[in-house]
N, C-alpha and C positions, 0 to 999 in steps of 0.2 A: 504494500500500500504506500501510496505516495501523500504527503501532508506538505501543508507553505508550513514555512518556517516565519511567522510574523514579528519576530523580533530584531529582523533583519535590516538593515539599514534601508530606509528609503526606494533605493535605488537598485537594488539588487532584489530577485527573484529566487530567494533562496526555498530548498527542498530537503525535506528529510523522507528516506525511502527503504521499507523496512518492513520483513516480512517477503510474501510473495507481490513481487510488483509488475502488472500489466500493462496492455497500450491503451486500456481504459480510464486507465490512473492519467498518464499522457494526456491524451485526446483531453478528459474532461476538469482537468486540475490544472495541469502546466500548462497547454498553449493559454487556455484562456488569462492567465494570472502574468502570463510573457507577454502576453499580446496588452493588459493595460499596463505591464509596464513600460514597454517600450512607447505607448502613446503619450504616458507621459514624462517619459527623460529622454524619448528620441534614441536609445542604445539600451541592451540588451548586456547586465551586470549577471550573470546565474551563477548560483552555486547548488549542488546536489548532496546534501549528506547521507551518503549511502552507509546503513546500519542492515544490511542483509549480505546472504548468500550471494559470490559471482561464480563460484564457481559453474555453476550453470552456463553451457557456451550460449545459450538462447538468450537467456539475460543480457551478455557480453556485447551480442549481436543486437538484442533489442535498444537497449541504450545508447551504444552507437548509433545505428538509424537515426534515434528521435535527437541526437544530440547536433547530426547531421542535418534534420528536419530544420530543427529552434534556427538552425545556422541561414538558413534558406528562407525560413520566412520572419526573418526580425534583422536590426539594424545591431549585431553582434560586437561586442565591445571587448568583454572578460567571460571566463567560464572556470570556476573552480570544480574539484572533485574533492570530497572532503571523505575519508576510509581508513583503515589499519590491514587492509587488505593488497598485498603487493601488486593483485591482476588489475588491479582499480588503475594504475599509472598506464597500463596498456590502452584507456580511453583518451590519454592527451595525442595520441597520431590521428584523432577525427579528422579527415581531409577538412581545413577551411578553417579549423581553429587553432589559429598562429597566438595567442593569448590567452593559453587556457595553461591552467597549474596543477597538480596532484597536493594535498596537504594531510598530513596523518590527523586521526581525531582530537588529538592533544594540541592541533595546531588550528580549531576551530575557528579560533577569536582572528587571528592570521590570517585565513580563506576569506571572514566577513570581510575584514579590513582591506584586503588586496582586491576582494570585487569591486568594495566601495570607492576608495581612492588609486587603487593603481600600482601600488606600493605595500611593503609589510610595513609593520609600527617599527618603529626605534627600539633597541632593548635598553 
């Protein structure tokens, strides 16, 4: 199941996806919630915090697609992937996303922060 993550900066479309997650989740959660945010900051900030299984190659397969999709129908800025899962880093070659990061779950506040501004914080 796929949930918005609303304590997310503004500007970014963040996700937490957990359990078994389908293209139902997609279609009726994420384009809709991308689509007002890019209406209004004009760019496309995403992060997914993935809290399931990848080993599933369908999985692997299906979140690429939709990651490919967001890419095609929105004005793509950043895309984090946020996991403790090493297959998870296998998602930054999505053809078309040159700005997109991997961060372990410990580095949460670091994913927000680099959708939002661009950049990690200061240590």
């Amino acid at each position: 199941m796929i949930t918005i993550l609303n304590d997310a900066p503004d500007n970014v479309a963040a996700f937490n996806a957990t359990g078994e997650i389908n293209r139902e989740d997609f279609e009726n959660l994420v384009i809709p919630h991308v689509k007002n945010k890019v209406a209004k900051f004009d760019e496309l900030n995403y992060m997914l915090y993935l809290d399931t299984d990848l080993e599933n190659a369908d999985v692997k397969t299906w979140l690429k697609n939709s990651l490919s999709e967001l890419n095609t129908i929105t004005h793509y800025n950043r895309a984090a992937i946020v996991s403790n899962n090493e297959n998870a880093k296998t998602f930054s070659d999505v053809e078309g996303f040159s700005n997109f990061k991997f961060f372990s779950k410990d580095n949460v506040y670091h994913a927000l922060y680099w959708c939002n501004n661009g950049n990690e914080p200061e240590k």
